[in-house]
C-alpha positions in Angstrom: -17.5 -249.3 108.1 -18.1 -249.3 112.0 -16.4 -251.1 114.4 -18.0 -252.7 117.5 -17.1 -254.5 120.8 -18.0 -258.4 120.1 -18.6 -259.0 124.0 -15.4 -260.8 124.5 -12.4 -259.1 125.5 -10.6 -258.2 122.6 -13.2 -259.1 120.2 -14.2 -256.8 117.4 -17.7 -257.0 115.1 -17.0 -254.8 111.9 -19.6 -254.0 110.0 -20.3 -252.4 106.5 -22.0 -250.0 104.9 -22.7 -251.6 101.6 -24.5 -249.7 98.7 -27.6 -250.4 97.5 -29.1 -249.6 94.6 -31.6 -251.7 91.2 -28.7 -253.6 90.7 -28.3 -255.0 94.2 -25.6 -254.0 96.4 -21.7 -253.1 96.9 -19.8 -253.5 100.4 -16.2 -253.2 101.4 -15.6 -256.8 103.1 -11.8 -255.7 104.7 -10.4 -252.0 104.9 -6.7 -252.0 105.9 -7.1 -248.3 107.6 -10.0 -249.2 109.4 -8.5 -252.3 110.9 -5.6 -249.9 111.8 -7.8 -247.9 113.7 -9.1 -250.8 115.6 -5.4 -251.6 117.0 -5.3 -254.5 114.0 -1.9 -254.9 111.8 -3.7 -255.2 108.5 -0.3 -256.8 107.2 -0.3 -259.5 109.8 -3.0 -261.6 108.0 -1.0 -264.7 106.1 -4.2 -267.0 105.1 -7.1 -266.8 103.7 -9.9 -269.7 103.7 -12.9 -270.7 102.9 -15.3 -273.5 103.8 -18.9 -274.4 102.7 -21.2 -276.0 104.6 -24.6 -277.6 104.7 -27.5 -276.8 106.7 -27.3 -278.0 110.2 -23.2 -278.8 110.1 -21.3 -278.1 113.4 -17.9 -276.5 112.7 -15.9 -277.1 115.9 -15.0 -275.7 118.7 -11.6 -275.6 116.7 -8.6 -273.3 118.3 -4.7 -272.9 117.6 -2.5 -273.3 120.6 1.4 -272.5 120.8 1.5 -268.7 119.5 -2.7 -268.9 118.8 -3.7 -267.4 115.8 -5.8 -264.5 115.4 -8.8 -264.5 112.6 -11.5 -262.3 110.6 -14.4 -263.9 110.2 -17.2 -263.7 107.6 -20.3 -265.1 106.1 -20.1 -264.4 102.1 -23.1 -266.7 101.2 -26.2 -267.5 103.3 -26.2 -267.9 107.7 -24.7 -269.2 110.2 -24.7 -269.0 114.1 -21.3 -268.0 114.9 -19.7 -268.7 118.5 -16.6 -267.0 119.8 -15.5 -269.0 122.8 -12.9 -267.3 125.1 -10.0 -269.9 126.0 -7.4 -267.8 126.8 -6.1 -268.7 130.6 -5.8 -265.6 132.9 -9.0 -263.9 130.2 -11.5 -261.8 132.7 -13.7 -263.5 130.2 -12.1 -267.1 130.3 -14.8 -269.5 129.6 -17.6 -267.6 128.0 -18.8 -267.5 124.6 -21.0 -265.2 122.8 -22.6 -266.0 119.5 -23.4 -264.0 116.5 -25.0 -264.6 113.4 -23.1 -263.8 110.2 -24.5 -263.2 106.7 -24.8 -262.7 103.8 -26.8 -259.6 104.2 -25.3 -258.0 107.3 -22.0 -258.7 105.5 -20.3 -258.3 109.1 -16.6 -259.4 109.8 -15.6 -260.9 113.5 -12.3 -260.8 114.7 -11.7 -263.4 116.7 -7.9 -262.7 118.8 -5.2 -265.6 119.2 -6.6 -267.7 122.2 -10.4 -268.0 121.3 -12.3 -271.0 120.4 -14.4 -270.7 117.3 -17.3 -272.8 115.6 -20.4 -272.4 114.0 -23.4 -273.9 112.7 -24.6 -273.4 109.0 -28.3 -271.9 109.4 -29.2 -272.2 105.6 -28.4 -274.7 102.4 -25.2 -274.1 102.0 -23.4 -271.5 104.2 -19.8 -270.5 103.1 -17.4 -268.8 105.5 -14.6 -266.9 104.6 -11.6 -267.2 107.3 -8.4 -264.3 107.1 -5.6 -265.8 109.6 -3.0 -264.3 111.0 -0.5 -267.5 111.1 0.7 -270.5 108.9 -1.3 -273.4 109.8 0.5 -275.9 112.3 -1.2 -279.1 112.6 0.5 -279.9 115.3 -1.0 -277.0 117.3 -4.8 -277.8 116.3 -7.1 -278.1 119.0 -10.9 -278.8 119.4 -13.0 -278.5 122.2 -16.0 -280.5 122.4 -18.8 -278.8 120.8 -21.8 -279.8 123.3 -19.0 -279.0 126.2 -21.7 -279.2 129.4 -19.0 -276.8 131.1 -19.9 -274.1 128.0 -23.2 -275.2 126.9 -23.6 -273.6 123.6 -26.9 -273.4 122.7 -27.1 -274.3 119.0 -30.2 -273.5 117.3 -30.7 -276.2 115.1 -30.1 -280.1 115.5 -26.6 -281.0 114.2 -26.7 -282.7 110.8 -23.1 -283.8 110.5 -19.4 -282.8 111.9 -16.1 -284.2 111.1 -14.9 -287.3 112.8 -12.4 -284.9 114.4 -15.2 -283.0 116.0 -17.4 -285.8 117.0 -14.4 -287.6 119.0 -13.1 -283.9 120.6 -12.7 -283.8 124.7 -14.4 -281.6 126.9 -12.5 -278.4 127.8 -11.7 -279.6 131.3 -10.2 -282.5 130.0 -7.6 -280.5 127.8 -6.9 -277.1 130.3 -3.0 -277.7 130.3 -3.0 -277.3 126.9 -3.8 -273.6 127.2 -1.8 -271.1 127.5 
């Protein structure tokens, strides 16, 4: 497995070396030493998730304030876009967002750190996405940018088909700075 910088500070892109043979293929999806050696306490992950979604859903710009939580994220059927947004105040990188498509044929993992926005789009009929968090979830701490933020102007690829009523009604990130830490 090889670990890469995901363009944000602090973000990682870990990607497998699956096996491949007549029968298909075999990857490790999470290595405890190898998050070790990329400055990650394997034994800090408390949650693991996982959504499906149809082609064309939008998935956020969802983030955890308070304490933030930390995330590994992966595509373990079909594509989607995946954008990393950095929200953390002070960030040499505070207010960009890079995007990277996860799948299930890459089989790469991002980590996304405590303090970073994250959403995607499913590019194919369904997409699941597999979430390992590093905190209980606090409802009270949920927050979700807007996804078609003119101050971040994500370029999705595809029209969106449907998001949650949650995401539809999200504010703009200028609108909800002092909730950042």
């Amino acid at each position: 497995m090889h670990v890469g910088d995901g363009g944000l500070a602090g973000m990682l892109v870990f990607t497998p070396a699956p096996v491949t043979d007549d029968r298909g293929f075999f990857t490790r999806t999470f290595d405890a030493a190898v998050a070790r050696s990329a400055g990650l306490d394997p034994t800090a992950f408390v949650q693991d998730s996982q959504s499906r979604s149809h082609l064309g859903v939008v998935r956020g710009l969802h983030l955890r304030t308070g304490a933030g939580e930390a995330k590994l994220v992966r595509c373990s059927y079909g594509t989607v876009f995946d954008v990393v947004v950095d929200l953390r105040i002070g960030s040499e990188t505070f207010g960009n967002w890079v995007s990277i498509r996860l799948d299930d044929v890459d089989n790469r993992t991002v980590y996304i750190p405590a303090g970073c926005g994250h959403g995607f789009q499913a590019m194919t009929e369904p997409a699941d996405i597999c979430y390992r968090i590093d905190q209980p979830h606090e409802p009270g701490h949920d927050m979700t940018v807007r996804w078609d933020d003119e101050q971040l102007a994500v370029r999705w690829p595809l029209p969106v088909t449907t998001m949650s009523e949650r995401d539809r009604a999200a504010r703009p990130l200028q609108d909800q700075l002092g909730r950042l830490h």
